[in-house]
N, C-alpha and C positions, 0 to 999 in steps of 0.2 A: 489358633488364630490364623485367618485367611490370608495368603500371601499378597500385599498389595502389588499388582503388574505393573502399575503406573512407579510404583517408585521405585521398582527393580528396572525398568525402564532408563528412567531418569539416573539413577547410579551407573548404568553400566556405560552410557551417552557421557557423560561427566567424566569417567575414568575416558574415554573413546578419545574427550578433548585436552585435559589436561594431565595426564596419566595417574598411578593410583592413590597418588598421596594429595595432592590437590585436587581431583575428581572427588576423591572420599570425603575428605574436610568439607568441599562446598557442598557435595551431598547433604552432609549432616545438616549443614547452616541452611538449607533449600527444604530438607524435609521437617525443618522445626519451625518456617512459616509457612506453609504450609498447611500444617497442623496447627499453627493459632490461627491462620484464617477459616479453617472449619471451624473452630470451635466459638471465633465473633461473627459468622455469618453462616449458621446454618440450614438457610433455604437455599443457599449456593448448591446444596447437596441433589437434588432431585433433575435431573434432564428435562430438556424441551423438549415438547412433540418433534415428531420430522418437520423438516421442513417439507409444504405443498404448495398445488398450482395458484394459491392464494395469498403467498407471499413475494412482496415486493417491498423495494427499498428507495427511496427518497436520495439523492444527493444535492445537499445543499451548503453553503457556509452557512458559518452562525449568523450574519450579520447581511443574509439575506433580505430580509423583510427586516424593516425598521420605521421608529415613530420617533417623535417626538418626546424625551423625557421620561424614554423608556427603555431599559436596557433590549438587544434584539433579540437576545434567547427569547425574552417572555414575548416580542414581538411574533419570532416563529414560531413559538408553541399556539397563542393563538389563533394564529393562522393555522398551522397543518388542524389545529381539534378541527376547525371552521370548516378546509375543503380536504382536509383526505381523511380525517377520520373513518374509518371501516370501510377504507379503500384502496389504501396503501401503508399496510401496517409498520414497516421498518423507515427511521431516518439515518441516512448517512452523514451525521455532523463534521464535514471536513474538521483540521485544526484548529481546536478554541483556547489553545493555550497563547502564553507570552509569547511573542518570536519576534524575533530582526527583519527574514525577509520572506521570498519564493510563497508569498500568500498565508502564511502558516505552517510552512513546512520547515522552519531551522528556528527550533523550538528552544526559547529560551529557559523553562521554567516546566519540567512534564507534570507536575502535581497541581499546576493552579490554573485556573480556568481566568485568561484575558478582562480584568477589570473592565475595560471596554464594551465587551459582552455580556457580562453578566457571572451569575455563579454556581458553585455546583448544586443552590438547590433551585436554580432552574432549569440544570443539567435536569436532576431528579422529577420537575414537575414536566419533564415533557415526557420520562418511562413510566407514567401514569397512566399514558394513551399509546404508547407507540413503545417497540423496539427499539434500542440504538446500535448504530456501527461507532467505535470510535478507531484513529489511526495512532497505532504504535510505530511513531517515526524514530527507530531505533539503530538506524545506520549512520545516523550523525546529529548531532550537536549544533545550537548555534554558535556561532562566536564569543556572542554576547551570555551565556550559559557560564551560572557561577563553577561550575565543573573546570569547564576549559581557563577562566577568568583564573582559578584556582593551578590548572597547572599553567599556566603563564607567570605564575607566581610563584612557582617554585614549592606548593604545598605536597607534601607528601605522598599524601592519599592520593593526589591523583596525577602523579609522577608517570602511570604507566596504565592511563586513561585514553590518550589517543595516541598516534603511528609515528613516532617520526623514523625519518627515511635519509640513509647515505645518500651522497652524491653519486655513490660508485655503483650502487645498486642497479639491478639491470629490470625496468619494469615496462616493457617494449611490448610484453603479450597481454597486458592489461589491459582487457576489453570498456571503452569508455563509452556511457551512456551520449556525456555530450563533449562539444569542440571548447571545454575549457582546460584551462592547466590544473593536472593531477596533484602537483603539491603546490603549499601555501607559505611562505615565507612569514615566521614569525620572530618577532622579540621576545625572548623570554628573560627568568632571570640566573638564564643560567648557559646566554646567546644565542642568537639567529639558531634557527629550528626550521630543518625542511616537514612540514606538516600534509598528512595524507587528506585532503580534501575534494570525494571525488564528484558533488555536486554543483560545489562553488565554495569559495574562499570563504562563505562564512556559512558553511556548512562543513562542521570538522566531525572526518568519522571516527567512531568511537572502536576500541583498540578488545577485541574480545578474545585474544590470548590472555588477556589478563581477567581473571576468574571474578574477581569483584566487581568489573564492569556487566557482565552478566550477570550477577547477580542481583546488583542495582536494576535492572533492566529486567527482570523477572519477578522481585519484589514489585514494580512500578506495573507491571499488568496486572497483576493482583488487586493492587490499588483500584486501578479502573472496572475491578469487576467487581469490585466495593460498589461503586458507586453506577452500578447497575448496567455495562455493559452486556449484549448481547454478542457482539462480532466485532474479533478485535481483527483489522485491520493489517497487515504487517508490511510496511510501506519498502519500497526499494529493497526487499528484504537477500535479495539474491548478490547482492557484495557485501552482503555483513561481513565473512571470513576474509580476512588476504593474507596471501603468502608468498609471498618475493618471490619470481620467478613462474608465477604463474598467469592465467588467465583475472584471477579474483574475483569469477564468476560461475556463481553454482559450484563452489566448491562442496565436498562431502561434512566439511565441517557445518557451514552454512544448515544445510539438509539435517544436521545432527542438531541442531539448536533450535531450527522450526520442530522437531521431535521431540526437544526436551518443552519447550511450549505448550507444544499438545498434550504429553506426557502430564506436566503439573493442573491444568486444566480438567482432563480429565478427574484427574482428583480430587480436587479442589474446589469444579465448576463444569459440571459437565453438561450444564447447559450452553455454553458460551463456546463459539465457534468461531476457529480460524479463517481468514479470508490471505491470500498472497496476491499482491501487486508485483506481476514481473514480467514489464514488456518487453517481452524477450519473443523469440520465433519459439510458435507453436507446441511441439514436442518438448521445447527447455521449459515450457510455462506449465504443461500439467503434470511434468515431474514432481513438482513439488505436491502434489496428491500424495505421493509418498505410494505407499503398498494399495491405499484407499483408507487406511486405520490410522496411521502413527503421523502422516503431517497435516494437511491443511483440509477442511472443511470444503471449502469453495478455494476455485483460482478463477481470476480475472479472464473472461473469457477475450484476450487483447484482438484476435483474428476477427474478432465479429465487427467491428466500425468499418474498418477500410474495408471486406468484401461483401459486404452491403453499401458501401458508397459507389466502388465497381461496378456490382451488378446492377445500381437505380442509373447509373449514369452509361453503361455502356446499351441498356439495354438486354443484358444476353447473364444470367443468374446460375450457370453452368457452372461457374468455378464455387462459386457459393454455396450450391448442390453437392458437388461432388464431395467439399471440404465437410457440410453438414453428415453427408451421410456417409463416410468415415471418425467422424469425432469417434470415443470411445470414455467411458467410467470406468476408474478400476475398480470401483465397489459399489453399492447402491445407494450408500450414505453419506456421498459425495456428488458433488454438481458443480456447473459453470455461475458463475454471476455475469449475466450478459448485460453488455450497456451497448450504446453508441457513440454516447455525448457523455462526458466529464470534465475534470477540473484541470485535466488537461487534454492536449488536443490531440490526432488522431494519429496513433503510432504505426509505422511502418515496418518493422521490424518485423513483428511476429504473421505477415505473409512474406515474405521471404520465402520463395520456394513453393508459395502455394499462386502467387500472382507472376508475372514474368515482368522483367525488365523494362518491357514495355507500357506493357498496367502502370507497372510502378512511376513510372518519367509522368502518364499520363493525369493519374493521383497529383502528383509535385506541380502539374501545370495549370491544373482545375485550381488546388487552393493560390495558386498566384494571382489565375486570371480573377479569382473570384473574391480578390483583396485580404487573401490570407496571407500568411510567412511560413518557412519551412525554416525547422530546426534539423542544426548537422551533424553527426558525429565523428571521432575520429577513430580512423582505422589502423593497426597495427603497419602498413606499410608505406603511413603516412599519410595516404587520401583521405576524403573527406565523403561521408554518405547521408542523403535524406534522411531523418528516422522518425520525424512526427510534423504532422501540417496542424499548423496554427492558425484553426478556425471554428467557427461554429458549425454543428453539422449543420445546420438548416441553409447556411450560407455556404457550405461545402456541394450540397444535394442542389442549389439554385444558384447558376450564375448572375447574377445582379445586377451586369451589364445588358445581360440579352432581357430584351421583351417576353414577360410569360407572367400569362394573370394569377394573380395571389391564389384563390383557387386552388390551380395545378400545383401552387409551391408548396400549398398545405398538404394537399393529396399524397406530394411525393415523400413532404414527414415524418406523414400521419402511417404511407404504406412500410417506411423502413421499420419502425418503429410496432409494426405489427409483425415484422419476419421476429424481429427482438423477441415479445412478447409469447411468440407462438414457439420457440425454440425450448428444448429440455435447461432448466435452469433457474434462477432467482435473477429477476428482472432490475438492473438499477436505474433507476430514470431521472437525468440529471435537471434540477431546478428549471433550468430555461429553458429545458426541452418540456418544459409539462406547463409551464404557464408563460410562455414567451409572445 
């Protein structure tokens, strides 16, 4: 019998994290679903063509397009049959599940689809015509999540589900995405709990030294590739691990779990492709490609918004050039997913180093004048830095104060928007950039 790679893989990742007596155990418990999910969904088994110059992705919420008395999944299905059918074959369904806040993204409930919106078999009737992305927001929890509801209450199970943290602890080199407070003060029933929350108070991250919570979290993509996923998404994925005393970003642990992902995928579903969200500078974001084989599919191409905003706005496409014609693939069966415009607004971070100081100040003053907000982060020696301007790009690419006919504003859209499209990579075109 043929040695399966994938699950000598996954075992040896597993002992890597938890060493060999709970690496082995969860092994076992990982390779026996596994093994019933081939065996209740065996068209998972056959691969997807490559991906080519013909694929693009859609980014939308669910509750994009909506009627009257109608839930808006069936709205947007609809819709996309009506104007993108066999023309942009992938949609990217932001989060359609339950959640408290951040638009969808501090997910109350990962298995059920938002009554609000509709259900999974409209989930189903829209991969009748179209590819889907869904997002495994797997870095934290909402508040309101019977998990967490659960250890607030003292239940067992999930006693050593999320972080709590000494006062004594020293967590100073924690790289923080934004300027909120890293721990969350909770009541529990077993007192006051400093809580690791590192995107906001009601977003609790989930504690992955502890083996069951990864496993829950690996069963739950499974799930989703039940119900017909193409690209799973992996949201904030680059502070999954933490380790006291460290940065808690891009740790090698981290890197070994987007590994173990791909590893059971491959087995499992090797039509379904990773995607990594991590607005990080450049070089940190396409590490997670891995070797080209063992992590991620696609990584967010984060450099591509701001120097194309640059280059439309300084006039002068030099840095944009030069950064283009250094990119690199480690393998041929990996690519960028380039966007402009998402669901959120345009990160700063990942030029760093490739813009200067000056760019940068000038970036921060454009979305001011131009009625945006700039979000800040904090720095380990206490200051505060830009990292993402809060605006639409079309309002970003057009000051709205100065006089300039609608025309030119299109032109300058429409020209960004084709550096995008002409660049090596899978195209995401965010909803209001395509029909605004």
């Amino acid at each position: 019998m043929p040695i399966d790679i994938s699950a000598v893989r996954i075992q040896n990742l597993l002992i890597n994290l938890y060493g060999h007596e709970a690496g082995g155990n969860l092994n076992s418990r990982l390779q026996e679903k596994i093994s019933q999910f081939k065996k209740f969904h065996p068209t998972n088994q056959h691969a997807a063509g490559d991906l080519n110059e013909r694929d693009a992705v859609l980014i939308t919420y669910a509750d994009q397009v909506t009627e009257r008395e109608k839930p808006p999944l069936q709205s947007l299905t609809e819709f996309c049959r009506k104007y993108l059918y066999g023309i942009i074959p992938g949609i990217h369904i932001l989060p359609f599940f339950p959640f408290s806040s951040d638009d969808g993204f501090s997910i109350i409930n990962y298995r059920r689809v938002d009554e609000k919106l509709g259900s999974w078999q409209d989930i189903a009737s829209l991969t009748e015509n179209f590819y889907l992305m869904f997002d495994a927001v797997i870095n934290h929890v909402s508040a309101q999540n019977p998990w967490f509801i659960g250890y607030l209450q003292g239940e067992a199970k999930y006693r050593d589900y999320f972080i709590e943290v000494k006062s004594e602890c020293d967590l100073s080199h924690v790289v923080r995405p934004r300027a909120l407070p890293l721990l969350t003060e909770f009541e529990t029933s077993l007192g006051t709990k400093k809580i690791w929350t590192t995107f906001s108070a009601d977003q609790i991250d989930l504690n992955y030294h502890n083996p069951e919570v990864l496993l829950e979290i690996l069963d739950t993509i499974l799930f989703y590739v039940s119900k017909g996923v193409r690209f799973i998404r992996l949201d904030a994925i680059a502070y999954l691990w933490k380790e006291i005393g460290t940065t808690c970003i891009h740790l090698p642990q981290t890197h070994w779990i987007v590994q173990i992902i791909r590893a059971m995928l491959d087995s499992a579903a090797p039509q379904v492709k990773i995607i990594t969200e991590t607005n990080v500078a450049h070089m940190e974001n396409i590490s997670y490609f891995g070797d080209g084989e063992n992590e991620s599919h696609l990584v967010y191409n984060f450099a591509l918004p701001p120097l194309v905003l640059h280059s439309l706005l300084t006039g002068n496409a030099e840095k944009l050039s030069q950064w283009a014609d250094q990119i690199t693939l480690p393998a041929k069966n990996v690519t960028f997913f380039n966007f402009l415009a998402s669901h959120d607004g345009i990160g700063l971070n990942p030029v760093r180093g490739i813009l200067d100081h000056n760019d940068l100040d000038a970036l921060v003053e454009r979305a001011i004048v131009s009625g945006g907000e700039v979000s800040y982060k904090h720095n380990p020696d206490g200051t505060q830095s830009p990292y993402e301007l809060n605006i639409n790009y079309f309002d970003a690419l057009n000051n709205q104060r100065q006089v300039m006919p609608l025309e030119l504003q299109v032109e300058k859209f429409i020209t960004a928007h084709a550096i995008m499209l002409a660049l090596r990579g899978v195209p995401g075109i965010y909803f209001h950039s395509m029909f605004g």
